[in-house]
TITINU-956965 format. One line per 10 residues: number of its first residue (from 1); their letters; for each residue x, y, z of C-alpha. Coordinates in Angstrom, 2 decimals, always signed. Example, Ala and Ser with C-alpha at 12.3 -4.5 7.8 and 13.67 -1.06 7.14 Angstrom:
BEGIN
1	as	+12.30:-4.50:+7.80; +13.67:-1.06:+7.14
***
This chain:
BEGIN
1	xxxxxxxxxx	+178.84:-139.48:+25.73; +178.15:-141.16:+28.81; +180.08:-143.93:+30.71; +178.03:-146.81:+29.60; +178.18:-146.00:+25.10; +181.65:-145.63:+26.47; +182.23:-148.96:+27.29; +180.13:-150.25:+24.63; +182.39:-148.70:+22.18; +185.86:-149.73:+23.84
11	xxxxxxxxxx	+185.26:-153.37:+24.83; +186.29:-154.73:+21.73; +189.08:-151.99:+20.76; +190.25:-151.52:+24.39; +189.91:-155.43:+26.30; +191.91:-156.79:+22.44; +194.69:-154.04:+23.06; +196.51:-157.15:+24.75; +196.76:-160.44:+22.19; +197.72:-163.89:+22.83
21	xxxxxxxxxx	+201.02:-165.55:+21.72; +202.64:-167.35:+18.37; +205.21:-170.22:+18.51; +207.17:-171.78:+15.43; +205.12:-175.13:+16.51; +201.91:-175.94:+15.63; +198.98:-176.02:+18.17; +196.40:-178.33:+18.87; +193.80:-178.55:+16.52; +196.48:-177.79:+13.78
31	xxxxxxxxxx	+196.62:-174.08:+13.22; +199.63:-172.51:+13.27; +200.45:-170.08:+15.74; +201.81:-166.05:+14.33; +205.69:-166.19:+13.21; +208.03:-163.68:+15.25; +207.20:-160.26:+13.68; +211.17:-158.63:+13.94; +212.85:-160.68:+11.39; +211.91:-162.35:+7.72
41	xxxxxxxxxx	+212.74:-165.37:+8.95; +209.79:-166.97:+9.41; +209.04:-166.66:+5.21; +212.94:-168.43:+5.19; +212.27:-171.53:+7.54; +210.97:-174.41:+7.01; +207.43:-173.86:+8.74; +206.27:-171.98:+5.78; +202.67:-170.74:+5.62; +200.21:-172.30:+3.64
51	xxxxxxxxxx	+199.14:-169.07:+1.66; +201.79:-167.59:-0.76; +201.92:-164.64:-2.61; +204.97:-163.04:-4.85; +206.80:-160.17:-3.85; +205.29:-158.63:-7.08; +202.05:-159.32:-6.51; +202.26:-158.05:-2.92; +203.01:-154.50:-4.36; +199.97:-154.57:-6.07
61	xxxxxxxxxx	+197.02:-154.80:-3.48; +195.86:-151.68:-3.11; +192.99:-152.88:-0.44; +192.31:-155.39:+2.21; +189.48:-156.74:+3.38; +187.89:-158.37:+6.68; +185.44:-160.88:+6.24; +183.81:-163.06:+8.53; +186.38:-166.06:+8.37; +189.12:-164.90:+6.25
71	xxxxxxxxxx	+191.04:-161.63:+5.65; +191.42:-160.58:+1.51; +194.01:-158.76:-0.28; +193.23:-156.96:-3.30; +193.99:-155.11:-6.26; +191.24:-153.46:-7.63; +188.55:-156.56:-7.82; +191.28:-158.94:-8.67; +191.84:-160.87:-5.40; +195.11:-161.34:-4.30
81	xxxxxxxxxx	+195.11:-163.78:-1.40; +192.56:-164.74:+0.89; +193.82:-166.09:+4.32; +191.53:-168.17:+6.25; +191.54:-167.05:+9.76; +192.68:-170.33:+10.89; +196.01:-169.44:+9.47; +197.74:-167.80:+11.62; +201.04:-168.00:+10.51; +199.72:-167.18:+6.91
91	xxxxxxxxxx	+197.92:-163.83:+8.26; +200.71:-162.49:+10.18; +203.15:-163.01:+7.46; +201.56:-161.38:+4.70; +200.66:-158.38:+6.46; +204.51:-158.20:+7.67; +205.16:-158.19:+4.14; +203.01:-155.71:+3.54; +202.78:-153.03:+6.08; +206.53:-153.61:+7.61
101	xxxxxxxxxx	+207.45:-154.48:+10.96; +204.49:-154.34:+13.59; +204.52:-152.61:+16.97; +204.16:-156.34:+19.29; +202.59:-156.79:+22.89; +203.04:-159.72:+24.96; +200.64:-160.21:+27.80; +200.08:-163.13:+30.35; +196.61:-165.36:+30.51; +193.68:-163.19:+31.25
111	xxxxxxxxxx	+195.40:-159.79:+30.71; +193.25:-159.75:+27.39; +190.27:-160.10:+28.92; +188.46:-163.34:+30.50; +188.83:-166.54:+28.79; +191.87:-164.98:+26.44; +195.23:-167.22:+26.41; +198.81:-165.33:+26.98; +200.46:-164.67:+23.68; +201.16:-161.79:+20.98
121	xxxxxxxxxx	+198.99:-158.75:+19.84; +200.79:-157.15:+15.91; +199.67:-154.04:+15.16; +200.06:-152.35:+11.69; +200.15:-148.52:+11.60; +197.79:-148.15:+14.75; +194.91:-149.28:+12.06; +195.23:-153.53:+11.74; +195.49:-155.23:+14.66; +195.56:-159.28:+14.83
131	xxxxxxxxxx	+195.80:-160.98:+17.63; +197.34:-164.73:+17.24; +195.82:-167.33:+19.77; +197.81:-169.72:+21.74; +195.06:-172.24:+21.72; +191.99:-171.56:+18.45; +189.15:-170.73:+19.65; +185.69:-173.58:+20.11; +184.95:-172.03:+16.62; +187.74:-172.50:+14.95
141	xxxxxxxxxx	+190.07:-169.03:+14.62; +193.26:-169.33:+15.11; +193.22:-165.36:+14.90; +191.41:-162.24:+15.99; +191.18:-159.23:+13.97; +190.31:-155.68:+14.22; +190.57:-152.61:+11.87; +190.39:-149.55:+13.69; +191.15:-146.92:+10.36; +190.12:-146.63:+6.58
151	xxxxxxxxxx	+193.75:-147.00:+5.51; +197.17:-147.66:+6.19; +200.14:-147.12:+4.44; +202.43:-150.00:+3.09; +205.93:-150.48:+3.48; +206.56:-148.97:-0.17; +204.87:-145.74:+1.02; +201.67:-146.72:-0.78; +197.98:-145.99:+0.99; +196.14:-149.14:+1.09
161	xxxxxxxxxx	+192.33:-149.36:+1.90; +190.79:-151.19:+5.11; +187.21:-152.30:+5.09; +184.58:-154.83:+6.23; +182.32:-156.53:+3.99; +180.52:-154.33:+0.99; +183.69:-151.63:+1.38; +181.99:-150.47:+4.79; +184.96:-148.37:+6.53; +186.14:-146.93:+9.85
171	xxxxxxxxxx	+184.60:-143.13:+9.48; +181.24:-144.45:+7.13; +178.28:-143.14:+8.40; +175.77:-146.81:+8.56; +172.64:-145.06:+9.94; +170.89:-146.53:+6.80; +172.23:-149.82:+7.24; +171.48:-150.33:+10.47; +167.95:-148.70:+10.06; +167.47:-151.72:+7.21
181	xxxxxxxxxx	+168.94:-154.56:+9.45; +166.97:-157.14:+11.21; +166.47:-156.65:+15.11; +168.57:-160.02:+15.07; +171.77:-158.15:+13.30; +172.37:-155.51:+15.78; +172.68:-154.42:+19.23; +172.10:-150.92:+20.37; +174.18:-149.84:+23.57; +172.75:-146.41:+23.66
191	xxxxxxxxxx	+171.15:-144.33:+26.68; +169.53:-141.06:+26.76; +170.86:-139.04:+23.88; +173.84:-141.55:+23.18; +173.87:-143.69:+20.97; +175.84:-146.91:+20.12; +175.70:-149.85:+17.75; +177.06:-153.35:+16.76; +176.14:-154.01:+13.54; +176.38:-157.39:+12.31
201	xxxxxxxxxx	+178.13:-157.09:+8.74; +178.56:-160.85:+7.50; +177.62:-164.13:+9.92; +180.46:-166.65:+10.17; +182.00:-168.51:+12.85; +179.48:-171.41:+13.69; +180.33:-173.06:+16.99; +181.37:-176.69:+17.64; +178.40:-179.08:+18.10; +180.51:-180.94:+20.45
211	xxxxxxxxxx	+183.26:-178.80:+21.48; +186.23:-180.80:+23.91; +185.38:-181.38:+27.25; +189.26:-179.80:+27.91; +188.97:-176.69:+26.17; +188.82:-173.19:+28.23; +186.48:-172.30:+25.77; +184.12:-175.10:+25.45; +181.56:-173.33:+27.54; +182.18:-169.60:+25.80
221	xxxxxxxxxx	+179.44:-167.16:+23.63; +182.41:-168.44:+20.42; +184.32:-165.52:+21.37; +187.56:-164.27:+22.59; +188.45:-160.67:+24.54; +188.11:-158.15:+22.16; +184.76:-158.98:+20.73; +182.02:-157.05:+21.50; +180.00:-157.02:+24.25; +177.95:-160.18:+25.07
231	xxxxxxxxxx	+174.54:-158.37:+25.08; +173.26:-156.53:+27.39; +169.74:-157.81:+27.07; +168.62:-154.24:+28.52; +170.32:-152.45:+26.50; +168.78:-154.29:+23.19; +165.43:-152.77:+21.62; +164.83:-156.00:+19.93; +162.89:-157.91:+22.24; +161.85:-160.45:+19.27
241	xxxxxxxxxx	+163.48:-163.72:+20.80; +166.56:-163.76:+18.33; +168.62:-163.97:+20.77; +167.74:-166.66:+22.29; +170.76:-168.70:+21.51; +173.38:-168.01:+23.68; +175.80:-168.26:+21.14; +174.76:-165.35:+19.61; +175.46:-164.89:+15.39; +178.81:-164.76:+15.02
251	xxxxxxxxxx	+181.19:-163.14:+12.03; +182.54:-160.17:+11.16; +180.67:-156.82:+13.04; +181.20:-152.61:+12.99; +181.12:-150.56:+16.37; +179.77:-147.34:+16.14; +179.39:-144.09:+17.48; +176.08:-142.72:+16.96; +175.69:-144.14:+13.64; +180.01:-143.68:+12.12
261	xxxxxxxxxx	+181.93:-146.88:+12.45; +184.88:-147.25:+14.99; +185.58:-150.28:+14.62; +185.26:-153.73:+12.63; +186.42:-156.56:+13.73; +185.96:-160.53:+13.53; +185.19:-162.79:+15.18; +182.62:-160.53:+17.00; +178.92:-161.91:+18.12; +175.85:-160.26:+18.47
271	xxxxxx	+173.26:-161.49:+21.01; +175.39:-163.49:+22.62; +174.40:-164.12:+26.40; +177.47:-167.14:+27.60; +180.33:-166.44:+28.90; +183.09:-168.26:+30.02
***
């Protein structure tokens, strides 16, 4: 595989290994930042997240689901919860509740990659990681998410499912999928006999019409670190002008390998050409 499907592949897996941090106060805009993930206490205090879900019910969901804007719990096709991703607090919580205690990074501004805020990373069972930001993003998130396995098991012991939109997991082969996709969907990051692709699974995210003169991120693609690549132009076969907004299409995307998923994550862009 050669250095530059490399990099393709690990920017978003790799640059989000280092997450942004959670407070018990609210941040501007009104999202609340993640709870501390060591303790229950943040289901005890009186900050309480705005989704709520029994203990019973909890046991039950036997898969969750990334979307573009909001993360699902399931059992079956009965939906459990479904967590905006401007609930932070909300996110983090549940999936403490549900996978146990998560392994928890804190890194300084910019260690995340550019334009990414100090803060937390949580990380369930090496397979969900989220990412809680300090400040939401010009689109809106107060949280970035990437699955990097098909399952994971709960704190019961039980084997819970991971997918993207349409059940697509980490280990599906997409090669039809991203043979039937618009030029305007994907990205390929291939050369010579490598090959690499970011699929767009489900557009989300639309960025601010006006977004604050004072925010970091005013003049970003709608992205934080960890999102894929902000197309390389050269790399793209599409050539059909799609891309011509430099915020790209945002939502909820799948890295590949060749054509098997490594990764899904959201938010995640494809064709986007700003930066920071």
């Amino acid at each position: 595989m050669t250095p530059r499907t490399l990099l393709a592949l690990g920017a978003a897996a790799l640059a989000f290994a280092a997450g942004t941090v959670g407070s018990d106060v609210l941040v501007p805009g009104g999202a609340a930042p993640a709870a501390a993930a060591e303790d229950r206490s943040d289901v005890a205090s009186s900050a309480q997240p705005l989704v709520r879900v029994t203990d019973r019910d909890l046991r039950r969901v036997d898969t969750v689901e990334l979307d573009a804007e909001s993360l699902v719990l399931r059992r079956g096709d009965a939906t459990v919860a479904d967590v905006s991703m401007r609930d932070a607090r909300s996110t983090v919580t549940l999936l403490n509740r549900l996978f146990g205690t998560p392994s928890r990074t804190q890194t300084a501004a910019g260690d995340g990659g550019a334009c990414f805020p100090s803060g937390t990373t949580y990380t369930w069972g090496g397979a969900v990681r989220v990412a809680a930001l300090d400040t939401p993003s010009s689109v809106g998130n107060a949280v970035e998410i990437r699955v990097l396995r098909d399952s994971v098991r709960s704190r019961t012991g039980e084997r819970v499912e991971l997918t993207g939109p349409d059940g697509v997991q980490v280990g599906d082969d997409v090669a039809d999928a991203i043979q039937a996709a618009p030029r305007s969907d994907k990205v390929s990051f291939g050369s010579g006999d490598s090959q690499a692709w970011q699929l767009l699974l489900e557009s989300g995210w639309a960025p601010d019409d006006a977004p604050s003169a004072g925010d970091p991120r005013a003049e970003h693609d709608g992205t934080t670190a960890g999102s894929a690549p902000t197309g390389d132009q050269s790399a793209d076969s599409s050539g059909d002008g799609a891309d011509d907004d430099a915020q790209g299409t945002n939502g909820v995307s799948a890295l590949t390998d060749d054509t098997e998923v490594t990764v899904i994550g959201s938010p995640m862009p494809v064709h986007a050409r700003r930066s920071c």
